[in-house]
C-alpha positions in Angstrom: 10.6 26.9 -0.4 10.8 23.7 -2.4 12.8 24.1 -5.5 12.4 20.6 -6.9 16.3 19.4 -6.4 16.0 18.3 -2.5 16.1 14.7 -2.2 12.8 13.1 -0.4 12.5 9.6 1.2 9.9 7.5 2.5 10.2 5.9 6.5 8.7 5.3 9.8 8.9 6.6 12.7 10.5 5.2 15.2 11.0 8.3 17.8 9.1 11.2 18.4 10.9 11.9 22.3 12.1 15.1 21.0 10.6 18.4 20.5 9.8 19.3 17.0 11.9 16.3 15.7 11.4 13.0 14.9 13.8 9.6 13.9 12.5 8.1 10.4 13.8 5.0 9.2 15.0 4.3 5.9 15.3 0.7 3.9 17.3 0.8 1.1 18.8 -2.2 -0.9 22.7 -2.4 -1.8 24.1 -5.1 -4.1 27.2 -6.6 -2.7 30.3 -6.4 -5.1 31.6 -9.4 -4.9 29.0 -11.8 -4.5 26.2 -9.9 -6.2 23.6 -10.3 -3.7 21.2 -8.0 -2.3 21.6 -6.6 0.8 18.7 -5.0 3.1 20.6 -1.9 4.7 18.6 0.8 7.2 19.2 4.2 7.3 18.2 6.8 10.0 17.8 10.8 9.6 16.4 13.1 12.2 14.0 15.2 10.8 12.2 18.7 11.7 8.5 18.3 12.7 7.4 22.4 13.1 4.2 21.3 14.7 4.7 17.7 16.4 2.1 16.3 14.5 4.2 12.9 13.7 3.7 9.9 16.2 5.4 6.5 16.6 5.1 4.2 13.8 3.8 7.0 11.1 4.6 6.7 7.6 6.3 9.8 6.3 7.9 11.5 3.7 10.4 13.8 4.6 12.8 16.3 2.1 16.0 16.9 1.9 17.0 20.9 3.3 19.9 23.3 5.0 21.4 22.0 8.2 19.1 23.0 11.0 21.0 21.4 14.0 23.7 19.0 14.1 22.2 16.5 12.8 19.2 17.7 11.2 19.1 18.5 7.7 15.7 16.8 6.4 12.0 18.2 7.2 8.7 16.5 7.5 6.4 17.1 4.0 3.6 14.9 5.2 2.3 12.0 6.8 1.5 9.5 4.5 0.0 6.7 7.3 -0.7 6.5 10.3 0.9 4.2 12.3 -1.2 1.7 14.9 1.3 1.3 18.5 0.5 -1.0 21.3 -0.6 2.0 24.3 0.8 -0.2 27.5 3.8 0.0 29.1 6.0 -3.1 29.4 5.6 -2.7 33.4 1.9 -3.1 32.7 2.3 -6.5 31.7 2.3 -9.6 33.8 5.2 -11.1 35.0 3.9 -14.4 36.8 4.6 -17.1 33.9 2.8 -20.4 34.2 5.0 -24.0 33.8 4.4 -25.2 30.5 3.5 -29.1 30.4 7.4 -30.7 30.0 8.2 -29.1 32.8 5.6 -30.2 35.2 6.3 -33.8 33.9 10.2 -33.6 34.1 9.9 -32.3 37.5 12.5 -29.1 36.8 11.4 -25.9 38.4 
């Protein structure tokens, strides 16, 4: 299936809502023109994942293929890492927030 000219890349993941598809994010660096300074710039390609197997925070390295929806045209090769993400929901933390020091002594509530 591979024929050696498909582009690959190298990201996280940072969605896996979807069925069989994933969001992998891409850092690239771009030199600006005028200034010659590097910039940091962020890509992000939907991918097909066949079997689900990719998780939040993986990383992956994905190829290059035909358009398989709209927006796909990249499929998962492999996972290269797997990725550690907290397992609580931000409802699960507490809310109750204790005064600090300056503003017990200031008297501001």
């Amino acid at each position: 299936m591979t024929s050696g000219m498909q582009k690959q890349r190298t990201g996280t993941v940072v969605s896996d809502k979807m069925d069989k598809t994933i969001t992998v994010e891409f850092y690239w660096s771009q030199r600006d023109r005028l200034i010659g300074k590097s910039r940091r710039r962020v890509t992000k390609f939907m991918a097909h994942d066949e079997n689900n197997q990719a998780q939040l925070g993986d990383v992956v390295r994905i190829e290059e293929t035909r358009p398989l929806s709209r927006n796909k045209r990249w499929r998962l090769l492999e996972i290269l890492q797997t990725g550690d993400v907290a397992d609580f929901q931000p409802s699960e933390l507490s809310t109750t927030l204790e005064p600090t020091e300056t503003e017990e002594s200031t008297g501001t509530e």
